[in-house]
C-alpha positions as CSV (number, residue, x, y, z in Angstrom):
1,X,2.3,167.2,44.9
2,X,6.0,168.7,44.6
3,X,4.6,171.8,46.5
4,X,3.5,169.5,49.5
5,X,6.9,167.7,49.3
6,X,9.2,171.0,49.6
7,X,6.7,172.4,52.5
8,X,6.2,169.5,54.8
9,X,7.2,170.1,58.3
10,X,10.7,168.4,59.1
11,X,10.1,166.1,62.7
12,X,12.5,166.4,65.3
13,X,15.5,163.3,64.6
14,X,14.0,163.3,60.7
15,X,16.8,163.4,58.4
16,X,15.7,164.3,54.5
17,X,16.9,161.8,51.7
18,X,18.4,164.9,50.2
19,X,20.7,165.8,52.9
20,X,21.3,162.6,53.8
21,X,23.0,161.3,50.6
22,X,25.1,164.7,50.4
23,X,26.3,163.9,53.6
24,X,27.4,160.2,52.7
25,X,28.5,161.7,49.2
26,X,31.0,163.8,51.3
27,X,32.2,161.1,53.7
28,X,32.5,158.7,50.8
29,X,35.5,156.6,51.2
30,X,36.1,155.1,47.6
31,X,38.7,152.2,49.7
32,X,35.0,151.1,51.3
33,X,32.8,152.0,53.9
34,X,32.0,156.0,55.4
35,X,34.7,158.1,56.5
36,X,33.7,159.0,60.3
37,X,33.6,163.4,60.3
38,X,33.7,163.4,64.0
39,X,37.2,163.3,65.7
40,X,36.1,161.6,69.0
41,X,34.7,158.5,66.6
42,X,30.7,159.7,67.0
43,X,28.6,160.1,64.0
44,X,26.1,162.8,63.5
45,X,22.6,161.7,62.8
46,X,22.7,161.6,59.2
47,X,26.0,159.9,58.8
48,X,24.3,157.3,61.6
49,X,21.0,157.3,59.4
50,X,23.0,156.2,56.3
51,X,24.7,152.9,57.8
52,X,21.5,152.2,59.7
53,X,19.9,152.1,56.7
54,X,23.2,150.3,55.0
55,X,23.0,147.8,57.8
56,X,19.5,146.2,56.3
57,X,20.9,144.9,53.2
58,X,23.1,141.7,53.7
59,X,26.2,143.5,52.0
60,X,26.1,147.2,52.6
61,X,28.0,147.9,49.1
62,X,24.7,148.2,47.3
63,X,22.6,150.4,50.1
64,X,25.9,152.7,50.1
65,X,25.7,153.2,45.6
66,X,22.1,153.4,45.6
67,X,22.7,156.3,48.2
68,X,25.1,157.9,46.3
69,X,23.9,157.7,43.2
70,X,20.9,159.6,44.8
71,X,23.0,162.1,45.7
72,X,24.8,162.1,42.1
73,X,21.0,162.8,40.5
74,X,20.5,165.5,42.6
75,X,23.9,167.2,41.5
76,X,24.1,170.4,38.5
77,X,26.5,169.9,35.8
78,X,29.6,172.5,37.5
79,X,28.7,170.3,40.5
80,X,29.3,167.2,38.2
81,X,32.2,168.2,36.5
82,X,33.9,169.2,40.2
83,X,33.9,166.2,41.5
84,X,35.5,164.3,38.4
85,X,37.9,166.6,38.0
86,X,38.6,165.7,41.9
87,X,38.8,162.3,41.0
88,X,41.0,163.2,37.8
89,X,38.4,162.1,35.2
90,X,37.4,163.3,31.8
91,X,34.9,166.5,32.2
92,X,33.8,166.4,29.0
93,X,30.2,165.6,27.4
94,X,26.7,166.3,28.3
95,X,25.1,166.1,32.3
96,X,23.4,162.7,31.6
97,X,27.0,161.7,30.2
98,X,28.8,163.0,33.3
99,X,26.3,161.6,35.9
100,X,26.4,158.0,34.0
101,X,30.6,158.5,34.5
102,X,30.7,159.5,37.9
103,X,28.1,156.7,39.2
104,X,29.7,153.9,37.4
105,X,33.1,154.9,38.8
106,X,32.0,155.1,42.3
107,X,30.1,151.9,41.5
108,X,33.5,150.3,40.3
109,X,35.3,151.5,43.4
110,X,32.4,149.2,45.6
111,X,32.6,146.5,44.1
112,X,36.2,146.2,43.5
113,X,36.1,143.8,46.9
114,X,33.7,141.4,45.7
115,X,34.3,141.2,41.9
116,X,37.8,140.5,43.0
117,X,36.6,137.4,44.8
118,X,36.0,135.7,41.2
119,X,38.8,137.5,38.8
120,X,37.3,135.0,36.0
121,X,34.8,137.7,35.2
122,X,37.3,140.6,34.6
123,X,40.3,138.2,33.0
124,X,37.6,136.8,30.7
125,X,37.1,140.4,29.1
126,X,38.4,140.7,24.9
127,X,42.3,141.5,25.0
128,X,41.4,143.7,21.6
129,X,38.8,144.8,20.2
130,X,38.8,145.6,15.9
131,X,37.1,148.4,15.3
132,X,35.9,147.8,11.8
133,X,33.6,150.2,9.2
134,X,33.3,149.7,5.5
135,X,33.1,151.9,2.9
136,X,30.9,150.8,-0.1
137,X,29.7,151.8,-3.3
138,X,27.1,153.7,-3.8
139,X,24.4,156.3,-5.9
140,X,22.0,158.8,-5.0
141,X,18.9,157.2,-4.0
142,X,20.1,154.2,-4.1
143,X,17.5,151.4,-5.2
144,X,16.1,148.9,-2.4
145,X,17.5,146.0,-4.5
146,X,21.4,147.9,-4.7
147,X,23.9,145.6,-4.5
148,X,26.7,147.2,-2.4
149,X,30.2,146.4,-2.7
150,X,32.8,147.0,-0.5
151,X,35.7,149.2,-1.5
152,X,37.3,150.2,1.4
153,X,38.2,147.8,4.4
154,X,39.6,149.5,7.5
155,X,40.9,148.1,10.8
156,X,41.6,150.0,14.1
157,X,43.1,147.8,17.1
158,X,42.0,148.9,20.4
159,X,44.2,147.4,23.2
160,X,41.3,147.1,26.1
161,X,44.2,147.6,28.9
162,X,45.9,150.4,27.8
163,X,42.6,151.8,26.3
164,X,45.1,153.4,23.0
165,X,45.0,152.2,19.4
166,X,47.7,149.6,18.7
167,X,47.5,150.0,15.0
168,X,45.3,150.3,12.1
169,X,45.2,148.2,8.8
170,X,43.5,149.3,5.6
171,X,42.9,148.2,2.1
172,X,40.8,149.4,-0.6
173,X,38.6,146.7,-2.7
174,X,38.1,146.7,-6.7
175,X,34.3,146.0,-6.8
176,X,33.4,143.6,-9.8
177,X,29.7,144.1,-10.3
178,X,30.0,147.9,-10.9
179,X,34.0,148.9,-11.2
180,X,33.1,152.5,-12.1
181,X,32.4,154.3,-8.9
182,X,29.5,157.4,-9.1
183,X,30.0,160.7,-8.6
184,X,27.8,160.0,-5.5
185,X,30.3,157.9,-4.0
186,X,33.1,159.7,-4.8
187,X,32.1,163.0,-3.3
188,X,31.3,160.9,-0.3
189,X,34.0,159.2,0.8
190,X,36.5,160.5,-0.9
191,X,38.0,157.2,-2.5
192,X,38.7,158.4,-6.2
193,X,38.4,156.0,-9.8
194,X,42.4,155.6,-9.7
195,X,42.5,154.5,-6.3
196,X,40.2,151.6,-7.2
197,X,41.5,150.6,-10.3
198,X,45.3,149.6,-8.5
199,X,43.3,147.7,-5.9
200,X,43.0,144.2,-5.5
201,X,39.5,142.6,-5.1
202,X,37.9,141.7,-2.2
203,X,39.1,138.0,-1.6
204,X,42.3,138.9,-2.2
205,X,42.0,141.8,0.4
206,X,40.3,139.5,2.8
207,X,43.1,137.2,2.7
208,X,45.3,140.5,3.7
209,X,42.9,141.2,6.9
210,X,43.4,137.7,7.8
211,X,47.3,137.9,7.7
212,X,47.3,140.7,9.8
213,X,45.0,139.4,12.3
214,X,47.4,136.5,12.6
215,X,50.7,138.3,12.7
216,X,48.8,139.9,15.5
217,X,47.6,136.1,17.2
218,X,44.0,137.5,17.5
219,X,42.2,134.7,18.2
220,X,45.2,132.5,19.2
221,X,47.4,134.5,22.0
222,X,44.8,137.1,22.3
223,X,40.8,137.2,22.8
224,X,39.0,139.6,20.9
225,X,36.0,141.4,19.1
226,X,35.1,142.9,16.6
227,X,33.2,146.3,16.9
228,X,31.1,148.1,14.5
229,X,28.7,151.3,14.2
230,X,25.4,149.3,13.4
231,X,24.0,146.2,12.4
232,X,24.8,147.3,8.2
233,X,28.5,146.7,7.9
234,X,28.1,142.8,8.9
235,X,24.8,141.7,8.6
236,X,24.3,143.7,4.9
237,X,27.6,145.0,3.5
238,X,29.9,141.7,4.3
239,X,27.1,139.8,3.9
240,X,26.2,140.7,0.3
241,X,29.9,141.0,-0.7
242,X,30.9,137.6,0.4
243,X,27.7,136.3,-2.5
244,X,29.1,138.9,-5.2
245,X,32.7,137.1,-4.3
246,X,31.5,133.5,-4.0
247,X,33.3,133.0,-1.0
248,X,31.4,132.0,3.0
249,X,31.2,134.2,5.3
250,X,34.1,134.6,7.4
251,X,33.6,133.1,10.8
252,X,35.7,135.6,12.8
253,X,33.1,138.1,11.6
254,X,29.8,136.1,12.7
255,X,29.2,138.5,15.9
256,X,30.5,141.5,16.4
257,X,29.8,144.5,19.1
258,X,26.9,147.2,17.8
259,X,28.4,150.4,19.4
260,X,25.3,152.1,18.6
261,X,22.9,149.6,20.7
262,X,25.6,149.5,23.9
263,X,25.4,153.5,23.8
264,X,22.2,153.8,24.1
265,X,21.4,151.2,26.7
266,X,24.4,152.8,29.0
267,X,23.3,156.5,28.3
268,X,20.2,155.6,28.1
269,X,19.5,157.5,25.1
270,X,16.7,157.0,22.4
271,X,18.2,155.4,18.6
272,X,18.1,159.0,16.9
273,X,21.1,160.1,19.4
274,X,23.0,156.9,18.4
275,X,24.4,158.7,15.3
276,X,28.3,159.1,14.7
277,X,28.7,163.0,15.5
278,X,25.9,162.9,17.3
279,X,27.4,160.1,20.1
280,X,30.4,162.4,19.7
281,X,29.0,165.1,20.5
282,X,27.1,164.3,23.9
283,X,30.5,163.1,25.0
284,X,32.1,166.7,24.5
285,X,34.2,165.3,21.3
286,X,34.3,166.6,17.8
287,X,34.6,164.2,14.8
288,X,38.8,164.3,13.3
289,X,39.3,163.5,10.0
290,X,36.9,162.9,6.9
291,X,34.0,161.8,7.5
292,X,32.8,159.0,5.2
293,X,36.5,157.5,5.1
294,X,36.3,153.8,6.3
295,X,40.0,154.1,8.3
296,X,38.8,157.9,10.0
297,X,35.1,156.5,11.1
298,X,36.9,153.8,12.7
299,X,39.2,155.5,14.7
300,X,36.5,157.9,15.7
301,X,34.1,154.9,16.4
302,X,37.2,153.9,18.3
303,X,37.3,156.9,20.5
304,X,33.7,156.8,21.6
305,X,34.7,153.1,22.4
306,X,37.3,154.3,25.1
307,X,35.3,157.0,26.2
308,X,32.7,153.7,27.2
309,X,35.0,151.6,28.4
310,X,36.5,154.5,31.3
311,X,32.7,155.2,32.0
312,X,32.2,151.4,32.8
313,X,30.5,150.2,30.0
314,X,31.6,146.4,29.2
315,X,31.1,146.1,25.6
316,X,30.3,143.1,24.6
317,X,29.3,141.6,21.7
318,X,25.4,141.9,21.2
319,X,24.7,140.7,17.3
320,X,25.6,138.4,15.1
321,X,25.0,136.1,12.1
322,X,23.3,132.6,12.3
323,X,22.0,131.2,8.9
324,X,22.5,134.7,6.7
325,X,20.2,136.2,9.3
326,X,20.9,139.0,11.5
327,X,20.2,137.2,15.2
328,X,20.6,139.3,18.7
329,X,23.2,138.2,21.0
330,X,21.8,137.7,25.1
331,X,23.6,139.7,27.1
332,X,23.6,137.3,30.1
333,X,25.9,135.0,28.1
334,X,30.0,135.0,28.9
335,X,32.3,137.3,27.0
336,X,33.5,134.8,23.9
337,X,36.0,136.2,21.7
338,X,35.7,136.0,17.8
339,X,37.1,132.9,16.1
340,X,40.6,132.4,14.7
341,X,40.9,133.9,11.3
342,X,40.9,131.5,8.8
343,X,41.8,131.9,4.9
344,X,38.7,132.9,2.6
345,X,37.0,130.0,1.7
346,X,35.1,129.3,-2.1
347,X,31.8,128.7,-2.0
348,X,30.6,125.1,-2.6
């Protein structure tokens, strides 16, 4: 079948998709519409092809990125990585990585004339995000019925303007059901025995998180999110420590943003690529710091999260907590920033 495509006869006046999206590639204009290559204002045939075929949609903008995305398909990786470095973007990562960058930024460029008809949408995006990931206790195969408590409660704040960390909070956690921390646990993230005997425990820690989300007016001043790497560090990890504590559930942490889930649906990647290093890796970064500590996973989490965000990916929130059950968040609904932090509340 492929054969037959590459070896049918070309008719006079036909103009192949191929060569027909290079040539609108090339006279892209990313202010809108195609640049005209002809000085005395005539088009040839293939430029004339493309906004004939442009013309049959009611707004051309979407005839014009489905063209050039053709065109982006059809390009190598060097050919990829030439044309963002044209349009001063970040090189780095792997060919479905750079194609996914390039489209949505021509894509962006499109649309900037209609989305700016409603500026609702893009004013209603999080201010913030809180790029959160707990460290817990642990052993070597541990049990199904393990009761994991938090000992290490990190914060990065991502400003979603400047796309730079803000600042960081962090806090280690004095676990009561099991104050002696394994050898297992040690060796893995690196937290030692001494380290958790000066800490305080978790309510009094979560009252600390709460005072520095304030002094930052997150959720008053400012809309934002919380971000984490997985359904576990919400749905299990707070979850189970908040019953060990006796305190609810805070309600700023009910929904949250699953990096892993928005990774894969904008790559388009299968869940075994969704790993730490491994979403790293495909976007041509190396992990910094120890791996295993809560503050370094965030601020690694955090960079794959700006890597996104100047691909075009809108990260929204997509789980969260209704009833102690982990519940998927549609993402047709508005963006809706996590709740004002309030103090840790007992249990009844």
């Amino acid at each position: 079948m492929e054969e037959q495509k590459e070896n049918r006869p070309i008719e006079p006046g036909h103009v192949d998709e191929a060569d027909l999206a290079w040539t609108f590639w090339k006279n892209v204009d990313l202010g809108g519409g195609v640049k005209p290559n002809r000085l005395d204002g005539q088009e040839d045939s293939a430029n004339h092809s493309a906004k004939s075929c442009v013309s049959d949609f009611s707004d051309p903008v979407y005839k014009e990125i489905a063209i050039a995305n053709g065109c982006v398909n059809r390009m190598s990786k060097d050919e990829l990585r030439t044309k963002l470095a044209e349009l001063k973007l970040e090189t780095r990562g792997v060919k479905d990585v750079l194609r996914k960058r390039l489209k949505n930024y021509y894509k962006k460029q499109k649309l900037t004339h209609i989305l700016s008809k409603d500026s609702s949408e893009t004013d209603a995006y999080y201010d913030y995000i809180c790029i959160i990931d707990f460290e817990a206790t642990c052993e070597g195969g541990n049990a199904t019925d393990y009761v994991h408590e938090i000992i290490e409660f990190p914060i990065v704040l991502l400003n979603t303007r400047t796309l730079e960390i803000e600042d960081t909070f962090q806090r280690y956690v004095k676990p009561e059901i099991k104050p002696q921390l394994s050898e297992f646990c040690i060796n893995l993230t690196g937290i030692t025995q001494d380290i958790i005997d000066q800490a305080d425990t978790f309510p009094v820690v979560l009252q600390s998180v709460v005072d520095w989300m304030r002094q930052k007016e997150l959720g008053t001043k400012y809309k934002y999110a919380i971000l984490t790497d997985g359904s576990w560090d919400m749905s299990k990890f707070l979850n189970m420590q908040c019953r060990v504590s006796r305190i609810k559930y805070p309600r700023f942490a009910k929904k949250w943003i699953n990096i892993r889930k928005c990774y894969g649906n904008f790559y388009k990647v299968p869940r075994n690529q969704t790993k730490l290093t491994v979403m790293l890796e495909k976007l041509g970064m190396s992990y910094i710091g120890r791996l295993h500590s809560g503050l370094d996973d965030s601020k690694n989490i955090a960079r794959i999260a700006i890597h996104m965000l100047q691909d075009g990916c809108e990260l929204r929130v997509n789980e969260r907590m209704h009833t102690g059950q982990l519940m998927t968040v549609s993402s047709s609904l508005p963006f809706e920033g996590a709740a004002i932090p309030q103090n840790p509340q007992l249990k009844n």
